[in-house]
N, C-alpha and C positions, 0 to 999 in steps of 0.2 A: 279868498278865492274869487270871488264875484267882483272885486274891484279889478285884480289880475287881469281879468276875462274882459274889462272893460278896456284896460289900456292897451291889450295885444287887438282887442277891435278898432280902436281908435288910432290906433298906431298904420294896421293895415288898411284903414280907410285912407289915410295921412299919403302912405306909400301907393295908392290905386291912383289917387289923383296928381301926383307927381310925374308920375307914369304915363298919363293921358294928357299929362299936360305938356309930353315932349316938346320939344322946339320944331317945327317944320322943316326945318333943314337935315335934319336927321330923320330917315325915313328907311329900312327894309332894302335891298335891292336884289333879285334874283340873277341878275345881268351878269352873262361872262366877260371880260375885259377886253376879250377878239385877241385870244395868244397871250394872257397875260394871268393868273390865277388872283383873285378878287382879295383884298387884305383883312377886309373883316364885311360883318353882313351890311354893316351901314355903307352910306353913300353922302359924302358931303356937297350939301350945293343948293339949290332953289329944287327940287322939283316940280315937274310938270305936273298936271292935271289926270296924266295917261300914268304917271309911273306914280301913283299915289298910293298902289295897291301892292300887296305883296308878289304876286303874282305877273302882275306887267312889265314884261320890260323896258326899256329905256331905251332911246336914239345910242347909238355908237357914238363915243365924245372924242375918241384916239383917233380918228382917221386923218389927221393934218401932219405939222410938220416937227420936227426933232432934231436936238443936238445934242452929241454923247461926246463924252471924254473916256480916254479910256491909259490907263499904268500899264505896261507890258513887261513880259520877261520871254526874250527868243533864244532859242538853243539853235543856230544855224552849223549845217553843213555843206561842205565844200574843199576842192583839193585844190595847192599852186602847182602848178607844172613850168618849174622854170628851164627856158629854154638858152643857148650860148653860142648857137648857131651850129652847120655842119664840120667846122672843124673840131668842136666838141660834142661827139656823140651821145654821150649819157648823158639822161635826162633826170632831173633833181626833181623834186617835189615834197609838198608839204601837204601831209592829210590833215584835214580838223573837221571833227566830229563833234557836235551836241555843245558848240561853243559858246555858255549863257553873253550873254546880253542883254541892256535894259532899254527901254523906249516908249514909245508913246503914241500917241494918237486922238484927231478931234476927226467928227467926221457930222453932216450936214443930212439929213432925211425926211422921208414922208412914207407915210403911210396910203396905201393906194386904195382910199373911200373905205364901203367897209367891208374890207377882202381881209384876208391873214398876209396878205401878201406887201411888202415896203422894200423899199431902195434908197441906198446912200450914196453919198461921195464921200471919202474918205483919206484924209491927207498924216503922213506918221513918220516917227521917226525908229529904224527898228533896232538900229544900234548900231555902237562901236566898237571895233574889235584890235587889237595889238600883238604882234611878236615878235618880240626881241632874238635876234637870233644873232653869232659870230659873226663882229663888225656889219650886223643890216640889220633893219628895221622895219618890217612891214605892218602895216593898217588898212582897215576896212570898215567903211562907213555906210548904212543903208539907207537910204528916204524912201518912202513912195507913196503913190497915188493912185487911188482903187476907184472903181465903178463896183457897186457888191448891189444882190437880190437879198433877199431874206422870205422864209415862209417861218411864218408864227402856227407853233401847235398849242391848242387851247389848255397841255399841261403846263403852260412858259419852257418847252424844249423849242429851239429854232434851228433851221441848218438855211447854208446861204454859199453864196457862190460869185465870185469877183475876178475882174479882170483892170488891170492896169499897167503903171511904170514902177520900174524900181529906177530911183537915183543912185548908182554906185560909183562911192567915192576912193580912190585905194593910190597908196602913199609909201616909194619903197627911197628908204634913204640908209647911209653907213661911211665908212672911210673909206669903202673900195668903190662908193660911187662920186661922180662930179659933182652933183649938187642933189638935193632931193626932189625926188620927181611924182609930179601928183597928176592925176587925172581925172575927169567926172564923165558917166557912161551912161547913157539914158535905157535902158533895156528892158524889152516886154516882164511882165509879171502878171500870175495869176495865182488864187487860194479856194482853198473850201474852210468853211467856219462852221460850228457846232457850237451852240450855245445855251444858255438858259435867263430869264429875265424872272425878275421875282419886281412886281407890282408896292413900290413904298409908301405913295398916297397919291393924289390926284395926277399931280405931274410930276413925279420924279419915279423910274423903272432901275435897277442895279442889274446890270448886266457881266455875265461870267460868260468867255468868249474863248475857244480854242482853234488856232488856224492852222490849217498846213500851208505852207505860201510856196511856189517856187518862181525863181529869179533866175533870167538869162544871165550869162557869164559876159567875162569881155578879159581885154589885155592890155598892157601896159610895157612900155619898154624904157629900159634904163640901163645909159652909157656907163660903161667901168672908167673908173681912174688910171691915166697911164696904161691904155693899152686899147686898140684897136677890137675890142668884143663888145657887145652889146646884148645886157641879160632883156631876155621878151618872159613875162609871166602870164602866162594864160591862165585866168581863174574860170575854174569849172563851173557847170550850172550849182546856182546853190539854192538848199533846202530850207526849208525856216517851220522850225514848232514853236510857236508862241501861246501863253495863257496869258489875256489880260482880264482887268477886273475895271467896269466902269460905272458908270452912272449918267441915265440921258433925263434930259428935261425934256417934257411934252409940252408945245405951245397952245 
């Protein structure tokens, strides 16, 4: 028993000074991340002199600049309203509702010193869409280009708000047309985004992202075969629900 008693003291004497004998670099940190929720209690890095203590906080290290990538999946909506001029009066159209989509997006940021508060530029691709319809063929293609705010809440919940262009690209071809005809439309866009970030280690945040976006319409007109009419498609304003999932590196 008495020897027992010797090795479990000499064992947590063994374990006391392993302990005190941490590395420097690994130190305690009470510091909230400014919008970001903290990954574990340590903090990797040199510490200062001020943040040596459990209790002291640290300088802000996030407040510079970011670039996030981001996988998207959009369900957009929007109507065709094709038109064939006034000697034919009834007017055709095509509703679509909730039409997935894949796409993408990099976008360029800072954080503005040390606020909750950051802004990006934002460049993306939001998808491509197709229907095949009796002898025609229509497509719809989106690009755009955001100016976005962001407020950081200290749970990693964010909401944010952007204005920019949508590139809309749209392509109607078939046997009843002459040739196929494509157009590119530069028109206003704006979104709101609701998001949440979860902090992975020094520089790298995953971001879960939901936007509503809406996008100016435009039109397109295409000659028939053999025959003096001319179909015009007016596409409606369209809607866009997208959930993307990214990952930004902090500089």
């Amino acid at each position: 028993m008495n020897r027992l008693f010797s090795v479990c003291l000499l064992t947590g004497l063994f374990v006391g000074d392993a302990i005190a004998a941490s590395p420097s670099y690994v130190y305690p940190d009470s510091y909230g991340y400014g919008g970001y929720p903290a990954p574990s209690p340590v903090v990797y890095g040199v510490p200062s002199a001020s943040a040596a203590t459990n209790n002291s906080p640290r300088p802000h290290t996030h407040d510079g600049m970011y670039l996030v990538a981001r996988a998207e999946l959009s369900f957009l909506n929007w109507e065709n309203k094709y038109d064939l001029g006034p000697d034919v009066p009834q007017l055709i159209s095509d509703k679509y509702s909730f039409k997935p989509v894949f796409g993408g997006d990099v976008a360029f940021g800072t954080h503005f010193g040390n606020t909750a508060w950051r802004g990006e530029i934002e460049a993306g691709y939001v998808g491509f869409f197709k229907d095949n319809d009796y002898k025609s063929e229509f497509s719809l293609s989106v690009f755009d280009v955001m100016a976005n705010a962001y407020y950081d809440f200290a749970s990693g919940v964010y909401l944010g708000v952007g204005a920019g262009a949508g590139i809309v690209t749209t392509k109607i071809s078939g046997t009843d047309f002459e040739k196929t005809y494509s157009k590119n439309a530069v028109v206003p866009m704006g979104g709101l985004m609701l998001g949440w970030t979860h902090r992975m280690d020094e520089k790298l945040v995953l971001d879960l992202r939901y936007r509503l976006a809406g996008i100016m319409g435009t039109k397109q007109r295409a000659n028939l075969k053999d025959s003096t009419y001319a179909l015009e498609n007016k596409i409606d304003f369209i809607l866009d629900n997208s959930l993307s999932i990214g990952l930004r590196y902090e500089f």
